[in-house]
N, C-alpha and C positions, 0 to 999 in steps of 0.2 A: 140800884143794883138789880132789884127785881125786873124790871125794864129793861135795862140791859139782857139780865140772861133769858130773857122772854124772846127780846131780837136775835139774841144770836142761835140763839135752838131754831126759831122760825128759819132764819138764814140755811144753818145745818140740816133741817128736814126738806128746804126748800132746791137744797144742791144734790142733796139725794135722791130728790123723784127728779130732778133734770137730769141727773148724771146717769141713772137707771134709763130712761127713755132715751137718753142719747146715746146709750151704747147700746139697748134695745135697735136704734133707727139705723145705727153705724151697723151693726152686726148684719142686718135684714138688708139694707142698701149698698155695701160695705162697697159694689161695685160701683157707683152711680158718687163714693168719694173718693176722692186720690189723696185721702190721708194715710200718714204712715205713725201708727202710735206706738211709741218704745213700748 
């Protein structure tokens, strides 16, 4: 169990700082994507 919520918190902090830098790259390039995000 411990093991488990060891990995899933790692996972959780890990999509956090990508998710944070990717909408940091998205916002700062926002041109240079032709993404459209609801």
């Amino acid at each position: 169990m411990a093991i488990n919520k060891n990995k899933i918190l790692s996972v959780i902090v890990f999509l956090e700082v990508f998710f944070k830098l990717f909408c940091t790259t998205n916002i700062t390039n926002s041109s240079n994507y032709g993404l459209d995000w609801p």
